[in-house]
C-alpha positions as CSV (number, residue, x, y, z in Angstrom):
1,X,-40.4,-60.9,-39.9
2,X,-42.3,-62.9,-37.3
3,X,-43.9,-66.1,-37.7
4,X,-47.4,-64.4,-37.2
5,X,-46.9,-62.1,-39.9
6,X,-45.4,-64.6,-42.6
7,X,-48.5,-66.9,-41.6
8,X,-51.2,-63.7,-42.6
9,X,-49.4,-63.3,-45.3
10,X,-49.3,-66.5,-46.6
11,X,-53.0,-66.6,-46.1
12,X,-54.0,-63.9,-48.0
13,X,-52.0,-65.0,-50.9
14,X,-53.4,-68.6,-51.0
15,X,-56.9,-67.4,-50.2
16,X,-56.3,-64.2,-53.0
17,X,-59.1,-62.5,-50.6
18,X,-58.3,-60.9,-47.2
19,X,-62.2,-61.6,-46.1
20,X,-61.7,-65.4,-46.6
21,X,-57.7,-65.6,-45.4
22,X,-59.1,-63.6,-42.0
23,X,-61.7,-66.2,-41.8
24,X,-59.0,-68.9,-42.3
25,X,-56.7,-67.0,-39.4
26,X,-60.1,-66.8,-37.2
27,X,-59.3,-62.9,-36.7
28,X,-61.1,-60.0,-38.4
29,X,-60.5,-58.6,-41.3
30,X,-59.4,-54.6,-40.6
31,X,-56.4,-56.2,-38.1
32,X,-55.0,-58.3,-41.1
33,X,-55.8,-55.7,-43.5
34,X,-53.4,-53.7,-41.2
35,X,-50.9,-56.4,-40.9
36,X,-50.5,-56.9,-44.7
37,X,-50.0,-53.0,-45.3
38,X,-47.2,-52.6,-42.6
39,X,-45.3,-56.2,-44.2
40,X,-45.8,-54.0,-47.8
41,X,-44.1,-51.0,-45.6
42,X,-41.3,-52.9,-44.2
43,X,-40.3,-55.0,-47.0
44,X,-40.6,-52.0,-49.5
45,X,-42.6,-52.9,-52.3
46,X,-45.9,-54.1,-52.8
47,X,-46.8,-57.6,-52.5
48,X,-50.1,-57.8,-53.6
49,X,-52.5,-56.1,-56.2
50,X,-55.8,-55.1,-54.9
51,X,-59.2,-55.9,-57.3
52,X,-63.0,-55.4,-56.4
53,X,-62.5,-59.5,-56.2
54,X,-60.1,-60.0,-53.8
55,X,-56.0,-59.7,-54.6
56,X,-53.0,-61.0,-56.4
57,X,-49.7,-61.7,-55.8
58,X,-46.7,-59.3,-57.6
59,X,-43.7,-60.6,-58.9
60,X,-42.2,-59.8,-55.4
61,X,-45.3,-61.5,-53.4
62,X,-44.5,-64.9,-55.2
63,X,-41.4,-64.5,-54.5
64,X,-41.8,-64.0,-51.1
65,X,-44.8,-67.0,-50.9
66,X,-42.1,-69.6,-51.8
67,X,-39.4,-68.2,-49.0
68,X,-42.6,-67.5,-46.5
69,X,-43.6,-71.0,-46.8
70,X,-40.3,-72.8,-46.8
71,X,-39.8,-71.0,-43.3
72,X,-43.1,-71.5,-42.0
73,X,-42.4,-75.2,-42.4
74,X,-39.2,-75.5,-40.7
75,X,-40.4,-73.8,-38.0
76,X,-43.1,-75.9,-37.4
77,X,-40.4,-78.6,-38.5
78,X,-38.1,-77.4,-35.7
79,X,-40.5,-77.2,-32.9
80,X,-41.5,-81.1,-34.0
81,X,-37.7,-82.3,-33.7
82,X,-37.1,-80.6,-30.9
83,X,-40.0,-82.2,-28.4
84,X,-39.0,-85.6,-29.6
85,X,-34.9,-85.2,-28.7
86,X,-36.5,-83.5,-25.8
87,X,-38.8,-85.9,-24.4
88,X,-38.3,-88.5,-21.6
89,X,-37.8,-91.3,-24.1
90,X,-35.7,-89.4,-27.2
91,X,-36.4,-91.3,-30.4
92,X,-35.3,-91.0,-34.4
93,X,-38.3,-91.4,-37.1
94,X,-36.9,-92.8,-40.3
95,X,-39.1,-92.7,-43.0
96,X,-38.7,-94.8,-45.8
97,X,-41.1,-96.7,-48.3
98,X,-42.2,-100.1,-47.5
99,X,-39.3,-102.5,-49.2
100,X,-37.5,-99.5,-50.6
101,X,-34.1,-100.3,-47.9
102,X,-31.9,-102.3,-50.4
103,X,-32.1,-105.3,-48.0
104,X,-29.9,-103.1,-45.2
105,X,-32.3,-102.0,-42.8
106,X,-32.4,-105.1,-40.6
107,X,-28.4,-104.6,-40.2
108,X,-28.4,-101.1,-39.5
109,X,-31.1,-101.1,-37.2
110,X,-29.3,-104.0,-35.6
111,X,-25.6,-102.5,-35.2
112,X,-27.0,-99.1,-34.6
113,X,-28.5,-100.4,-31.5
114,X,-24.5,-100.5,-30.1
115,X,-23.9,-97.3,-31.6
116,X,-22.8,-94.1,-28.9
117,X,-25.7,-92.0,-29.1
118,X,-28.2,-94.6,-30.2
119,X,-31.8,-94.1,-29.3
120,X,-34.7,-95.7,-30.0
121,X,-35.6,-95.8,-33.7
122,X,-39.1,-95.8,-35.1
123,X,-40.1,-96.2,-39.3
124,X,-42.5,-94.1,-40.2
125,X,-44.0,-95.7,-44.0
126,X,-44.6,-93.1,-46.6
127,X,-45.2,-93.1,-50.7
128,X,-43.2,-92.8,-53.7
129,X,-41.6,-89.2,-53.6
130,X,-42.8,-88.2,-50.4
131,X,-39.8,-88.6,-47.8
132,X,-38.4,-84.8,-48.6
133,X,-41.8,-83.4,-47.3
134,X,-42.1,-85.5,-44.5
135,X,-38.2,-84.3,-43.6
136,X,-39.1,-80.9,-44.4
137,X,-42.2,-80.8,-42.3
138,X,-40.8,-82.3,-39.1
139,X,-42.3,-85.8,-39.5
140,X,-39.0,-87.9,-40.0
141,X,-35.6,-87.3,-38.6
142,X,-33.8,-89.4,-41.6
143,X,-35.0,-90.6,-44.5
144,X,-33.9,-93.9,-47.2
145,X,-34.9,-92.4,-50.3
146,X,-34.6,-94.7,-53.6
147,X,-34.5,-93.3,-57.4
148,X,-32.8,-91.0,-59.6
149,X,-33.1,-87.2,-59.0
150,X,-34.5,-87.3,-55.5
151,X,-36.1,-83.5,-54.2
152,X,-33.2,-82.6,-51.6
153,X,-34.4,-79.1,-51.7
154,X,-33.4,-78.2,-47.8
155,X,-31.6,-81.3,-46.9
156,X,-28.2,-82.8,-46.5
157,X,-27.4,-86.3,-47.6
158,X,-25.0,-89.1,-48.5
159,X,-25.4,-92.1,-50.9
160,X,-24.7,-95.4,-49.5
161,X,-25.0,-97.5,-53.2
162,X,-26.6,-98.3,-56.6
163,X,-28.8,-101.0,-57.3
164,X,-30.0,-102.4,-60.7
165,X,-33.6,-102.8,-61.6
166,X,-36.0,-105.5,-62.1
167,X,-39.9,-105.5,-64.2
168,X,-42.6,-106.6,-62.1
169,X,-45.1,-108.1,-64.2
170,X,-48.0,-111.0,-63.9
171,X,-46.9,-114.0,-64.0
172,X,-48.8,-115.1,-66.9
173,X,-47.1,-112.2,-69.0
174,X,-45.1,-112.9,-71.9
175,X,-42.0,-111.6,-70.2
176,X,-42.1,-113.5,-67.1
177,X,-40.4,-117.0,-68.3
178,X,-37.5,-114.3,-69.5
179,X,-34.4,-114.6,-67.9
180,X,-33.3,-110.9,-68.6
181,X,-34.6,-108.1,-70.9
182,X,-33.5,-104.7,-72.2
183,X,-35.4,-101.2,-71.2
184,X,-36.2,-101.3,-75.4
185,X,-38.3,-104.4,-74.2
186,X,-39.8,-102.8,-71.5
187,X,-40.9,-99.9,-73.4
188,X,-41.7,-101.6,-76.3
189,X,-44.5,-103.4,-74.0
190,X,-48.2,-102.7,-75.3
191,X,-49.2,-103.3,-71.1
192,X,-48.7,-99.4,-69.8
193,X,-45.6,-99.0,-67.2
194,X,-46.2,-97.1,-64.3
195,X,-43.4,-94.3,-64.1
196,X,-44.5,-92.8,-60.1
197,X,-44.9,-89.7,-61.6
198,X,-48.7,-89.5,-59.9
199,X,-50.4,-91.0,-62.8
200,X,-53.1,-93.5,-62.0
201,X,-53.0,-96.4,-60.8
202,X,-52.6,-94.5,-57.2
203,X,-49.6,-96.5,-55.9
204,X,-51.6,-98.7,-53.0
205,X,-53.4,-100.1,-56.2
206,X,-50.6,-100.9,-57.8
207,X,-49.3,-104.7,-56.8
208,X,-53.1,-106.2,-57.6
209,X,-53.3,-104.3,-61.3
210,X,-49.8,-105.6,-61.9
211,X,-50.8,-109.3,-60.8
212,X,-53.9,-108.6,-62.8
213,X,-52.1,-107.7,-66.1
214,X,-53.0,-104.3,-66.2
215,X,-50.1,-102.7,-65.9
216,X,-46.1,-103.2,-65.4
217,X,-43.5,-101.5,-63.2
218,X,-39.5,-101.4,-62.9
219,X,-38.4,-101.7,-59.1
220,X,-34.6,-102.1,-57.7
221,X,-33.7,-105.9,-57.6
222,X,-34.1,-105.8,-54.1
223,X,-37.7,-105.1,-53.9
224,X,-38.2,-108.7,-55.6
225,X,-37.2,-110.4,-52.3
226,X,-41.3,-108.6,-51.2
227,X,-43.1,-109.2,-54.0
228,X,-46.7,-110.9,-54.2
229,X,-46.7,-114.5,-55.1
230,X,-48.7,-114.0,-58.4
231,X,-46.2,-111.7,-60.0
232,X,-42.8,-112.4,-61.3
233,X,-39.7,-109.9,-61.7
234,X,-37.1,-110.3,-64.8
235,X,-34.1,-108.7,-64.4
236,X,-33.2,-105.5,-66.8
237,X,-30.0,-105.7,-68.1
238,X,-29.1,-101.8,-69.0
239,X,-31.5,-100.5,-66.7
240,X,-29.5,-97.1,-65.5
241,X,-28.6,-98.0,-62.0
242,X,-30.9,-96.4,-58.8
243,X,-29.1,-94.4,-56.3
244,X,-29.9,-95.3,-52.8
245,X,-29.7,-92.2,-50.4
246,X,-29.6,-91.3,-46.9
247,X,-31.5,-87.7,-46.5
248,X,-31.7,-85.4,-43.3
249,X,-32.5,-81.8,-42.8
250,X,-30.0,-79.1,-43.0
251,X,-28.5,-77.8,-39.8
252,X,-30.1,-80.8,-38.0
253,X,-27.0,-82.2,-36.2
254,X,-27.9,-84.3,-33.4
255,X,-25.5,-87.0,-31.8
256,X,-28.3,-89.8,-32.2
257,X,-28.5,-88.9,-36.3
258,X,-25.0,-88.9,-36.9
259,X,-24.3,-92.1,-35.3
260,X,-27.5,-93.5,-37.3
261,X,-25.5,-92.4,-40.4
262,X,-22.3,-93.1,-39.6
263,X,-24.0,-96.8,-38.9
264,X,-25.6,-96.4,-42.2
265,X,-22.5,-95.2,-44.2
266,X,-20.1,-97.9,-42.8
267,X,-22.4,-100.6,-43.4
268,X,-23.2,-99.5,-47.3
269,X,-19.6,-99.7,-47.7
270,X,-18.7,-103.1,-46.4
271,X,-21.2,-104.8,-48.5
272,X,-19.6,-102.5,-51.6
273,X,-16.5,-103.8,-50.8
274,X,-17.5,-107.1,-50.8
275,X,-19.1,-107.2,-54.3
């Protein structure tokens, strides 16, 4: 199927209405119309059931809406990587949240600087669980991704270490003079603890209702090195350990990204060895 077609057809099935999907495509109706009916023919089966209100997807449409839209953005994913390796200045786009680089990222950027195959690297700063759609949509080139089971859904990757946890609380909080505590402690808090799973507070709000008391939050250890002034970070004691990985898109296999993880790789395991 061509990239045209899977785009129509994703539109209709988003829009559930071929007058609003052509309006969304900028083309007229009877063309798409068309266009659906000879995707139907070719792959076999119908993919959508018409109503007098517009349409909806069969089990073999849905099916088809999750491939068409994986493929739709690695195209657009591929054409993205490809002008940047191909411009005049070639550069990698690591995306990473801000403080999530287990203290590394200063040494790697520094050693993969000497690195064959080296090019320019720029960071490109995202939120909690969003590196995978950034790699997936052409955005990033690598990612650093922090916390237990990442979305590697279309990506490669390798794990460079574990890190411990720390609570980030107010400094005034009853926990903060502690010099450890247990994750029965943490959840026996009556202040809530933000888990990142998109409840509020939205994450950029975050440090100031923390150093306000509102709320409390477990973070690896080495986030404590960035933290605000008027919040203080107790170490967990059984906190289950965060995996810190290195992501990258599947089949993406330029020189400058392996020697970033080769870089990467060799220096995660010199500081294991040294522990």
């Amino acid at each position: 199927m061509e990239v045209r077609e899977l785009t129509y057809f994703v539109a209709v099935a988003e829009e559930r209405h071929f007058g609003r999907a052509a309006a969304r495509l900028g083309i007229a109706q009877p063309p798409l119309s068309r266009a659906i009916k000879a995707i139907e023919h070719r792959v076999g089966v119908p993919l959508f059931e018409r109503t007098s209100r517009g349409v909806l997807l069969t089990a073999a449409g849905e099916v088809l809406l999750e491939d068409a839209r994986r493929l739709l953005e690695a195209s657009t994913a591929a054409v993205a990587r490809a002008r940047r390796a191909g411009s005049d200045q070639p550069r990698l786009v690591l995306v990473l949240k801000p403080g999530a680089d287990g203290g590394m990222l200063a040494e790697v950027l520094r050693e993969y600087e000497h690195a064959p195959d080296a090019v320019p690297v720029d960071l490109h700063t995202c939120g909690f669980r969003e590196h995978a759609g950034l790699l997936r949509a052409g955005v990033g080139d690598v990612a650093l991704i922090y916390g237990k089971d990442p979305d590697l859904a279309g990506l490669d990757s390798e794990e460079l270490f574990r890190e411990g946890q720390i609570l980030v609380v107010a400094q005034d909080h009853p926990l903060a003079a502690r010099p450890s505590i247990t994750m029965d402690e943490v959840h026996a808090q009556p202040t809530p603890l933000w888990t990142g799973d998109g409840s509020v507070p939205r994450q950029g709000e975050l440090p100031q209702l923390v150093a306000l008391g509102r709320w409390i939050h477990l973070a690896p250890i080495s986030a404590g090195h960035h933290l605000r002034r008027d919040v203080a970070a107790v170490p967990v004691s059984d906190a289950p350990e965060l995996p810190v990985l290195l992501a990258w898109p599947e089949q993406h296999r330029s020189k400058a990204l392996a020697s970033f993880v080769r870089t990467a790789v060799d220096i995660a395991a010199e500081r294991r060895s040294l522990r």
